[in-house]
FIGUTI-200566 format. One record per residue: residue in three letters; x, y, z of N, C-alpha, C, O, CB in turn; residue number from 1. Coordinates in steps of 0.1 Angstrom, whole numbers. Atoms other than C-alpha are relative to their C-alpha. Glycine has a CB too. Layout:
BEGIN
ALA:X:Y:Z:X:Y:Z:X:Y:Z:X:Y:Z:X:Y:Z:NUM $
...
% end
This chain:
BEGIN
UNK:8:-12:0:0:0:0:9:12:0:16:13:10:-10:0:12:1 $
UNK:-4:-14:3:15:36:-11:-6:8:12:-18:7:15:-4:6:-16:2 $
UNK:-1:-12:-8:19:62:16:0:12:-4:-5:21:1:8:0:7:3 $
UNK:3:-16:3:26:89:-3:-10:8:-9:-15:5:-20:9:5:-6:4 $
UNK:14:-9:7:0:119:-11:-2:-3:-15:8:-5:-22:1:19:2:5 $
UNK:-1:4:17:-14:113:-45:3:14:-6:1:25:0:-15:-7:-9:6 $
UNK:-3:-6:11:-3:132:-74:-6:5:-8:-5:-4:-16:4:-4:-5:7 $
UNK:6:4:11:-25:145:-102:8:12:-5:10:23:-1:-16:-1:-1:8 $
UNK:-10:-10:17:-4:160:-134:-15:0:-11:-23:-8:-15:20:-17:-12:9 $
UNK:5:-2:6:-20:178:-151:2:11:-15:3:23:-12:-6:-1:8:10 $
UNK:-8:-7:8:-9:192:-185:-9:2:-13:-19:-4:-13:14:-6:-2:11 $
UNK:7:-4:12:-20:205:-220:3:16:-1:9:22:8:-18:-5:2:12 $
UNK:-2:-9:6:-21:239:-243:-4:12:4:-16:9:6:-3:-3:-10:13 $
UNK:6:-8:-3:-30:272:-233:-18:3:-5:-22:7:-16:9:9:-3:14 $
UNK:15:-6:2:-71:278:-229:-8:-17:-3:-20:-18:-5:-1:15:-17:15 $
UNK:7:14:-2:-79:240:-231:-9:-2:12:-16:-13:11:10:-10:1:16 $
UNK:4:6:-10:-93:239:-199:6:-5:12:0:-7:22:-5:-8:-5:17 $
UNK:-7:5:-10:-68:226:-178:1:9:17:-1:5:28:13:-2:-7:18 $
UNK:1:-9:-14:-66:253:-151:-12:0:9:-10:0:22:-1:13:-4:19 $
UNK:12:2:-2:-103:250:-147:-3:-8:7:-7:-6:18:-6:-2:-7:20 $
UNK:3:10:-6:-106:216:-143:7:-7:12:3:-14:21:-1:-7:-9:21 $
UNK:-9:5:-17:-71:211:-118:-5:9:11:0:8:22:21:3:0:22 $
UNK:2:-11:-18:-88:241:-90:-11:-11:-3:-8:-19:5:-5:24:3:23 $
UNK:11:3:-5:-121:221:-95:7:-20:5:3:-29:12:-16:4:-15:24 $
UNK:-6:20:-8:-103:182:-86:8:4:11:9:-4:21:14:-14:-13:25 $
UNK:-11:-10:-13:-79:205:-61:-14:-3:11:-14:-11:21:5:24:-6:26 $
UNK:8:-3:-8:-113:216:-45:-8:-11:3:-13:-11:14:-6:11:-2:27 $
UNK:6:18:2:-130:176:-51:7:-5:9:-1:-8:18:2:-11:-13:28 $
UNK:-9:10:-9:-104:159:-30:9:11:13:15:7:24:14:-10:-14:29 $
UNK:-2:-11:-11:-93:191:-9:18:-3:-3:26:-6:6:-9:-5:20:30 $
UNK:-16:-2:1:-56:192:-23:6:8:-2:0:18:-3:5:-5:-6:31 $
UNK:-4:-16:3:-35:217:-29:7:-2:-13:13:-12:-17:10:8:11:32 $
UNK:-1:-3:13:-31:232:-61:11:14:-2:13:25:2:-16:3:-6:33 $
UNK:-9:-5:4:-4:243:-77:2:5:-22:5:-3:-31:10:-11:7:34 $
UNK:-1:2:8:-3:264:-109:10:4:-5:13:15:-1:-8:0:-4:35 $
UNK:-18:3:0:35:256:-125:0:12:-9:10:19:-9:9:-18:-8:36 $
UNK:-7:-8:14:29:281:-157:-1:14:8:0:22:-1:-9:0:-17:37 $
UNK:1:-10:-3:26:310:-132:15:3:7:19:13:12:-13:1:7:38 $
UNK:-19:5:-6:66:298:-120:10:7:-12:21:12:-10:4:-23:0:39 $
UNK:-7:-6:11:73:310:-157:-4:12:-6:3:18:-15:1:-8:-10:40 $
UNK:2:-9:5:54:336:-164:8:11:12:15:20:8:-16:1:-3:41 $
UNK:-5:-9:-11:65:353:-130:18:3:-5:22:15:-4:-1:-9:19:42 $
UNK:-19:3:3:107:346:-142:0:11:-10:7:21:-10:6:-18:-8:43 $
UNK:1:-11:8:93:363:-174:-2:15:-2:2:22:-11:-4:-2:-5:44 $
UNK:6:-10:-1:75:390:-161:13:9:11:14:21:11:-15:-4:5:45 $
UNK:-16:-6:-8:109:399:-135:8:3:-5:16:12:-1:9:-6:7:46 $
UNK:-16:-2:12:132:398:-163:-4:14:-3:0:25:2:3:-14:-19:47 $
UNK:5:-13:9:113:423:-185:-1:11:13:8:20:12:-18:-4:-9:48 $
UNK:2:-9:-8:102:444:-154:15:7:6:17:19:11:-10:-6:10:49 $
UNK:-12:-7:-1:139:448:-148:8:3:-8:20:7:-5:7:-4:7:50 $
UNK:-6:-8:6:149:458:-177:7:-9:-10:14:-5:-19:8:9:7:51 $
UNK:-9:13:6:161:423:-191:-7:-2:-15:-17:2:-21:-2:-15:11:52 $
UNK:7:5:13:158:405:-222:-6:-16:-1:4:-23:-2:11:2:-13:53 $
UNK:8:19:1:137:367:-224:11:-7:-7:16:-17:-1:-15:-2:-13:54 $
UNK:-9:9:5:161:357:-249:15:0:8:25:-7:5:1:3:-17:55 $
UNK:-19:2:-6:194:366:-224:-3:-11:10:-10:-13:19:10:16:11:56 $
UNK:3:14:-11:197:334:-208:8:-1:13:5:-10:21:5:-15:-8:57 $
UNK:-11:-4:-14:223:342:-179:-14:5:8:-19:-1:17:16:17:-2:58 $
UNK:13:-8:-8:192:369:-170:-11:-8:4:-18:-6:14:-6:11:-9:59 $
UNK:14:7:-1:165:346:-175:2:-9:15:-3:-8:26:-4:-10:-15:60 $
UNK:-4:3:-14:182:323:-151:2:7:12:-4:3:22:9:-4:0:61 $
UNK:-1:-5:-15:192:346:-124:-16:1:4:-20:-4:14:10:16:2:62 $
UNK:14:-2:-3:151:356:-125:-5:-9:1:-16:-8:5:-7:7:-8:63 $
UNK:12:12:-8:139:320:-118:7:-1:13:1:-3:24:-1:-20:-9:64 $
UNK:-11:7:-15:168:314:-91:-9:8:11:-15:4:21:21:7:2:65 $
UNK:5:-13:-13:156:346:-72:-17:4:3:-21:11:12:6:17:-6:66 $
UNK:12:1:-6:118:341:-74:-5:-5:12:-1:-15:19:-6:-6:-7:67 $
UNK:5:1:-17:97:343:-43:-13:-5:-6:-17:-6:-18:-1:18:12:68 $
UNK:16:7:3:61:326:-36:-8:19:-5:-16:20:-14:-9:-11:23:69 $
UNK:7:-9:0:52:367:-33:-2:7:-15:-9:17:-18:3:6:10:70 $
UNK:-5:-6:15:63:370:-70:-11:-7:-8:-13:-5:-19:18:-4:-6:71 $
UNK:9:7:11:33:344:-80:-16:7:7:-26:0:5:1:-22:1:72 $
UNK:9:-5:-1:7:368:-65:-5:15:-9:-17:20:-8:0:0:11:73 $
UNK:8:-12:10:6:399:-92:-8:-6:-5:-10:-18:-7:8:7:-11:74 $
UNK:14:5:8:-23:399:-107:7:3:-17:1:-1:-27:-17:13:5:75 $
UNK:-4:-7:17:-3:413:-142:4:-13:0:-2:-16:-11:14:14:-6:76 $
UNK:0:8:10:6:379:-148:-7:-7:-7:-3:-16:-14:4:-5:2:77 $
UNK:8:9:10:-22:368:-163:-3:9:-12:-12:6:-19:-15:-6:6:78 $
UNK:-2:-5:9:-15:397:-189:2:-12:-12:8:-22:-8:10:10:2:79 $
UNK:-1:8:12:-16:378:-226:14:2:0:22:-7:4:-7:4:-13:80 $
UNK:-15:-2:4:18:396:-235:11:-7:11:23:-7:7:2:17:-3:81 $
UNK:-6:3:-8:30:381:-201:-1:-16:-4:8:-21:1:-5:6:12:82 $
UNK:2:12:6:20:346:-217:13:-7:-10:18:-17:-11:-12:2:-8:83 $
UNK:-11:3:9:45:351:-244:13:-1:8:19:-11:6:0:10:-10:84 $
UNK:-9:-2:-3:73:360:-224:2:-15:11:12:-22:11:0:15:5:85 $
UNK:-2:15:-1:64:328:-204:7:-8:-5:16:-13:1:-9:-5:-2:86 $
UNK:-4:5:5:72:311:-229:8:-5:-11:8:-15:-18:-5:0:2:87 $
UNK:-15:-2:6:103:321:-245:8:-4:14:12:-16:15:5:17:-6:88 $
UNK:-6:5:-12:119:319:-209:-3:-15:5:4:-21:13:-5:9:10:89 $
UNK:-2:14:-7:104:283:-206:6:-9:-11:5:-21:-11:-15:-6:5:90 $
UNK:-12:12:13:128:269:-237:12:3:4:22:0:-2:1:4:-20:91 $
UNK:-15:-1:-3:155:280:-216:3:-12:10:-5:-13:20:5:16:8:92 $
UNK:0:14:-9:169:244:-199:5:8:15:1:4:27:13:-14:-8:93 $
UNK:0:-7:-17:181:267:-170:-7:2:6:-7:-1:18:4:10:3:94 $
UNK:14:-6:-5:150:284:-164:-4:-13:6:-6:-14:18:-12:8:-13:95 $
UNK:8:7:-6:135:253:-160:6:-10:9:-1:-14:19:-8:-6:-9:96 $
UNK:-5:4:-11:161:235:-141:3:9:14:10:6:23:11:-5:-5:97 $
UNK:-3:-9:-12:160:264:-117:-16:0:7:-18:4:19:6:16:-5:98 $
UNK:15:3:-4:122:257:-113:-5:-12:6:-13:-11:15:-8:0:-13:99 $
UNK:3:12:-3:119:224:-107:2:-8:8:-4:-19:7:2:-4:-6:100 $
UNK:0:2:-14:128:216:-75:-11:7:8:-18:1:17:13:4:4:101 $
UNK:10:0:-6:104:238:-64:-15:-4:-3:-25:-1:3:0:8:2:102 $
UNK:10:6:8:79:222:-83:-2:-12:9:-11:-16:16:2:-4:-15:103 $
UNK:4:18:-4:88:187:-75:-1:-1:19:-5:-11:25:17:-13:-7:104 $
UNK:-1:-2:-18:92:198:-33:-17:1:2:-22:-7:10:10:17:8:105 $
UNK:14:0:-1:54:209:-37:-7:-15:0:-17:-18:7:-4:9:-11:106 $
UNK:6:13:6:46:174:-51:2:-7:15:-6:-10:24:9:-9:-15:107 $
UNK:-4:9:-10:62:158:-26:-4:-1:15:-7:-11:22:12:2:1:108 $
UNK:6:-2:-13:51:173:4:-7:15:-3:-2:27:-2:13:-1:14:109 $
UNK:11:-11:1:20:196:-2:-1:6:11:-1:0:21:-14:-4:-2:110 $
UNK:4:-6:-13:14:223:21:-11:-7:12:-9:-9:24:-5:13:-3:111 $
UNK:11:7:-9:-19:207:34:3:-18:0:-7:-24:3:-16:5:-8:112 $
UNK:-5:9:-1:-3:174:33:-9:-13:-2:-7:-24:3:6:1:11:113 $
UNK:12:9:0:-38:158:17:3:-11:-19:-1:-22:-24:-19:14:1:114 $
UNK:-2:3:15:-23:156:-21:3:10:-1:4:18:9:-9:-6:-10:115 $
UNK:-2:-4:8:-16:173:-47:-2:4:-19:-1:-3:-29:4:-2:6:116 $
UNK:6:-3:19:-26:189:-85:8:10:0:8:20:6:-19:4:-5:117 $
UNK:-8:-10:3:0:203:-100:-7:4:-20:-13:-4:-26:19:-7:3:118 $
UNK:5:-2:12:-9:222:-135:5:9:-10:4:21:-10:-10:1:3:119 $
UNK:-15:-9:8:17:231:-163:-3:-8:-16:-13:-14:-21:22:-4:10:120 $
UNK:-4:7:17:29:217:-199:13:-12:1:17:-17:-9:7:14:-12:121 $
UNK:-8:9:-4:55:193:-183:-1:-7:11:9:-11:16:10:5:1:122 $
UNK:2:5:-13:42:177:-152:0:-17:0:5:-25:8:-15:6:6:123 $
UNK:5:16:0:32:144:-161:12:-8:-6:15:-19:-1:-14:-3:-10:124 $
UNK:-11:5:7:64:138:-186:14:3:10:22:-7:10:0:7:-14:125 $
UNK:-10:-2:-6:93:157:-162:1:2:18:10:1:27:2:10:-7:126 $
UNK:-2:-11:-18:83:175:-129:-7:-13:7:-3:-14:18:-13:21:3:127 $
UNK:7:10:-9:60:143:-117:0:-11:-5:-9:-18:-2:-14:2:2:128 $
UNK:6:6:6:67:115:-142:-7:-14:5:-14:-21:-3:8:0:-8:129 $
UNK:8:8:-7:55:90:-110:-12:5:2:-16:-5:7:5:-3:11:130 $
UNK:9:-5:-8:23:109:-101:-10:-11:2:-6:-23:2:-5:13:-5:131 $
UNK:12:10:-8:-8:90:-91:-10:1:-14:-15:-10:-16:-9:7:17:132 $
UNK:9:-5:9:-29:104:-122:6:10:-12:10:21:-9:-11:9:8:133 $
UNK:-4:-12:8:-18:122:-152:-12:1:-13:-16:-10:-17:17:-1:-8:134 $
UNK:5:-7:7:-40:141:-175:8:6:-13:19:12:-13:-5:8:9:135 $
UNK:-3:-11:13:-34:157:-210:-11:5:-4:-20:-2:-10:8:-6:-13:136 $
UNK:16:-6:7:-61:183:-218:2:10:-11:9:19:-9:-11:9:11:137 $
UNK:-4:-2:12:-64:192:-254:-7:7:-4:-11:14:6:3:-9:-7:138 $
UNK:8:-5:10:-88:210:-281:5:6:-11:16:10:-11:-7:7:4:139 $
UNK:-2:-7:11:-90:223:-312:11:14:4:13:18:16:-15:5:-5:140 $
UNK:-5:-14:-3:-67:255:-316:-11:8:1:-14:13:11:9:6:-10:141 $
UNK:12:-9:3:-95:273:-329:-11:1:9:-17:12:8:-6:-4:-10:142 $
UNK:7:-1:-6:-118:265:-304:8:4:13:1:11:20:-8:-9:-2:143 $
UNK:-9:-5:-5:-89:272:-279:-4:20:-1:-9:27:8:13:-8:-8:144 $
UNK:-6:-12:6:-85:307:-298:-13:6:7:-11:16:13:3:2:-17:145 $
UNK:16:-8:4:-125:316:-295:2:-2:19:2:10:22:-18:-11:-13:146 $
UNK:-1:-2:-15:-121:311:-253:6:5:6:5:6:18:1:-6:5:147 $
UNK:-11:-7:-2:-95:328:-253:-3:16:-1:1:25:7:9:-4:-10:148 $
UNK:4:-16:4:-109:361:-269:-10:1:11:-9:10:19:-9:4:-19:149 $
UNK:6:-5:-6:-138:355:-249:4:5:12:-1:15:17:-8:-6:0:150 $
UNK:-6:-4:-13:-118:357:-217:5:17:0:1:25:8:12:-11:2:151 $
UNK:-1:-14:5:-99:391:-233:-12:5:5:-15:9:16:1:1:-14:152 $
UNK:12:-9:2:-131:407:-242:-6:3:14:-10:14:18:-12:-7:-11:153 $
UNK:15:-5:-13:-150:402:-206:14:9:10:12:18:18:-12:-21:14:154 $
UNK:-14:-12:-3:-112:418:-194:0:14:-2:5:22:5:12:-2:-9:155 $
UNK:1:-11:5:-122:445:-213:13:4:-10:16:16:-12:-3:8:11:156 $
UNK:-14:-1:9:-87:439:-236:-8:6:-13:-20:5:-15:10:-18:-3:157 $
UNK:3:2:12:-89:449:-271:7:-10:-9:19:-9:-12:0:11:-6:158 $
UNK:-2:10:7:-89:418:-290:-6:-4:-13:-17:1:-13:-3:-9:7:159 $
UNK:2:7:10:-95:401:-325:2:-11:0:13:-14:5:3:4:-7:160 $
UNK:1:16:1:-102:364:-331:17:-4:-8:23:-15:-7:-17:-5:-10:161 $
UNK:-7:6:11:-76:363:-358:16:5:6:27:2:1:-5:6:-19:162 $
UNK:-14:-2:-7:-47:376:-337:3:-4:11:14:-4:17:3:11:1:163 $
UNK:-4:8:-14:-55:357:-305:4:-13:-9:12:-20:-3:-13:-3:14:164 $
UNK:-3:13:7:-53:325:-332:11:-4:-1:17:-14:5:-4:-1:-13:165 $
UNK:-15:-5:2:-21:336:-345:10:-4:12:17:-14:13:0:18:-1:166 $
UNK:-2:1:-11:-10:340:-312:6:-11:6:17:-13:10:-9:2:3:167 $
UNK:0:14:-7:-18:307:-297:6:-12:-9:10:-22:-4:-16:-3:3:168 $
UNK:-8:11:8:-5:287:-329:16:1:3:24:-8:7:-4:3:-17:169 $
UNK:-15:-6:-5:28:306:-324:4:-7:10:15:-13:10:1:13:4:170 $
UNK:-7:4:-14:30:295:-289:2:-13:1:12:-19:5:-8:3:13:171 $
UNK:-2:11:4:18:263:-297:14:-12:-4:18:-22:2:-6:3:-8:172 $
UNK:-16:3:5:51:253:-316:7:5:6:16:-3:6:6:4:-12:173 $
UNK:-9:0:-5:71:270:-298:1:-10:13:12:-14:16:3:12:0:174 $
UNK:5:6:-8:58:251:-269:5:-18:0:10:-25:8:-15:3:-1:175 $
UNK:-4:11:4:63:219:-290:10:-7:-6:12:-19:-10:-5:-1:-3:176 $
UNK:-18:-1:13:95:222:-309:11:4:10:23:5:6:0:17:-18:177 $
UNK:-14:-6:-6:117:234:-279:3:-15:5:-5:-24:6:0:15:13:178 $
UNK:-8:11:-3:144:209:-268:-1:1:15:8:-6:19:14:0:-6:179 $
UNK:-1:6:-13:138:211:-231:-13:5:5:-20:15:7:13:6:8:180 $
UNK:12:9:-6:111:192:-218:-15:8:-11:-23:14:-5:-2:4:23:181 $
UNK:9:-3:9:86:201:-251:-15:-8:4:-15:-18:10:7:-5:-15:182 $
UNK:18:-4:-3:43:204:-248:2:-19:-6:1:-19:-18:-14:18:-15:183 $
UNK:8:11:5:39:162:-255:-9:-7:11:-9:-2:22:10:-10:-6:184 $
UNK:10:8:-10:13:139:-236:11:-10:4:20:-13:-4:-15:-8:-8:185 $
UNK:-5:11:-5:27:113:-211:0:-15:-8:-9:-19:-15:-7:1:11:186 $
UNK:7:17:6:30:75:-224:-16:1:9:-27:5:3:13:-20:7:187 $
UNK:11:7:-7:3:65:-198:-10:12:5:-19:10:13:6:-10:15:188 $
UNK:8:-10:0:-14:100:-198:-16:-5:-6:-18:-13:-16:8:12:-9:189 $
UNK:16:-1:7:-57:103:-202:-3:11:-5:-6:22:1:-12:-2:10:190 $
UNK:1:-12:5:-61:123:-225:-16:3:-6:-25:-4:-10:12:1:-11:191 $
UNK:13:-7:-4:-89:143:-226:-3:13:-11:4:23:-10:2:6:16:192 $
UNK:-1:-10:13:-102:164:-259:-9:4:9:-14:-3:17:-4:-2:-17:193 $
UNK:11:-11:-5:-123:196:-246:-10:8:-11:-19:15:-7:8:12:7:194 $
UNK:4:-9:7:-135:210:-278:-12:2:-2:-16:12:-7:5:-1:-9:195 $
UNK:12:3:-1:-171:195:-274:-5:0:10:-17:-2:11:-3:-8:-3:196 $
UNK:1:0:-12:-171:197:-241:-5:14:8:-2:25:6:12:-4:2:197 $
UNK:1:-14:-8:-186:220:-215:9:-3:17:14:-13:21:-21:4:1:198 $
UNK:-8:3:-12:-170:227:-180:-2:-12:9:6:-19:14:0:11:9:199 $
UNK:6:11:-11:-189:204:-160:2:-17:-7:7:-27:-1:-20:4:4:200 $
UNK:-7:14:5:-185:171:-185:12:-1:-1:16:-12:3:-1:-4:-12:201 $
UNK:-16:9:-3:-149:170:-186:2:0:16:8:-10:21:17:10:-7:202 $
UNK:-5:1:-8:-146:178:-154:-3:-15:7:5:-21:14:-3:10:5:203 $
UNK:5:14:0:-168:145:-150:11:-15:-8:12:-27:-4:-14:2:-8:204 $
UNK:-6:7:10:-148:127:-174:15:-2:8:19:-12:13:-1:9:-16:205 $
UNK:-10:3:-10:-115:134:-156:0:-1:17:9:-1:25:10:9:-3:206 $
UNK:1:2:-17:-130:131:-120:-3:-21:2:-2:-29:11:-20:12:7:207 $
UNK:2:20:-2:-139:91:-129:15:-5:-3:22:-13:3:-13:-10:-17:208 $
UNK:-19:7:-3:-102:88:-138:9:-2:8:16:-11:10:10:4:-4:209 $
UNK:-8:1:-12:-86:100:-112:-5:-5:14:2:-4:23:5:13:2:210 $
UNK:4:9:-9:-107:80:-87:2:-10:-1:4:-16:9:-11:0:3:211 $
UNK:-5:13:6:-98:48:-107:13:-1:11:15:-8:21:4:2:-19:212 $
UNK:-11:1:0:-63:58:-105:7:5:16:19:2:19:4:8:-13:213 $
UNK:0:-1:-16:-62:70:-65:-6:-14:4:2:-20:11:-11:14:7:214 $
UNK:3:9:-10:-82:39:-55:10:-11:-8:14:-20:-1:-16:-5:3:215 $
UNK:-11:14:1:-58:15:-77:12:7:8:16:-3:14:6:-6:-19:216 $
UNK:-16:-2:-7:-23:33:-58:-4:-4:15:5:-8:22:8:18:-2:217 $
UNK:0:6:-12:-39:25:-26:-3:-10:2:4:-15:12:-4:4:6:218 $
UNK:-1:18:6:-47:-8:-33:17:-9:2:22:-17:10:-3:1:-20:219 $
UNK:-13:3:2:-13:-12:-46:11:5:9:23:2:6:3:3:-11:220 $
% end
């Protein structure tokens, strides 16, 4: 029988759903939730705010080393343009080897010490590749793109459909084409399309999984 808190990895593309559905299984099983892409947008958002450049990789590193927990409470990081800078800083293998201890320390021993849901683009393949549950949540770009604007728009951003698309394809690839730790699904990942989906069915859909996959590790 496994002793340690379960795991759930949870990973996939920007605006899929995933954020959504890891606070609502976080708040299902009372675990603590961790979300990893706010570890890179914060690195990105330090660099730039001091004057740095994403692509200097010395800088980028020193700005993950020196991140604080109080550095993942601006509210500017959920700026779009703070998205990008995300994720130029997360193709740097430093950046993310400077991250990832505190990633994997969270896993290991959750503050509330009930579990854990961690929720990024590498969890299931690098930062957790034991966890208890891994997830890949996917969709269309396009339908991606259109939840995306809507989110903008109720922001009050000025947005167009055809440049959040742009956008998100861009990130896409770069997301998937970089050489350290690149956007793929786990081998033993449940992957999970959203594009038909409303909030409350997937969340159904990956709440029967990860009860599967919690009552087989305690079992085992």
């Amino acid at each position: 029988m496994s002793t340690a808190s379960p795991v759930i990895a949870i990973d996939g593309p920007a605006a899929a759903g995933k954020g959504t559905l890891a606070r609502r299984l976080a708040a299902y099983f009372d675990f603590d939730f961790l979300d990893t892409g706010l570890l890179y947008r914060a690195t990105g958002f330090c660099l730039r705010r001091a004057g740095g450049d994403p692509g200097d990789v010395q800088a980028a590193e020193a700005a993950a080393r020196a991140l604080s927990p109080a550095d993942l409470a601006d509210p500017a990081l959920r700026n779009e343009a703070v998205g990008d800078l995300a994720s130029a800083v997360a193709a740097i293998p430093g950046v993310r080897a400077a991250l990832l201890d505190f990633q994997r320390g969270f896993a290991r021993q959750p503050p509330g010490g009930k579990g854990a849901v961690l929720d990024g683009r590498d969890i299931g393949t690098v930062v957790c590749p034991k966890a208890t549950a891994k997830l890949f949540i996917t969709a269309s770009v396009e339908q991606r793109a259109r939840r995306r604007l809507k989110e903008l728009l109720e922001r009050g951003a000025d947005a167009i459909y055809e440049r959040v698309l742009q956008d998100m394809t861009d990130r896409d690839a770069r997301d998937s084409q970089r050489l350290a730790a690149p956007l793929v699904p786990a081998d033993d990942a449940f992957k999970l399309d959203t594009t038909d989906l409303d909030a409350d069915a997937a969340f159904g859909a990956a709440l029967a999984y990860v009860e599967r996959k919690i009552a087989a590790s305690r079992i085992g």
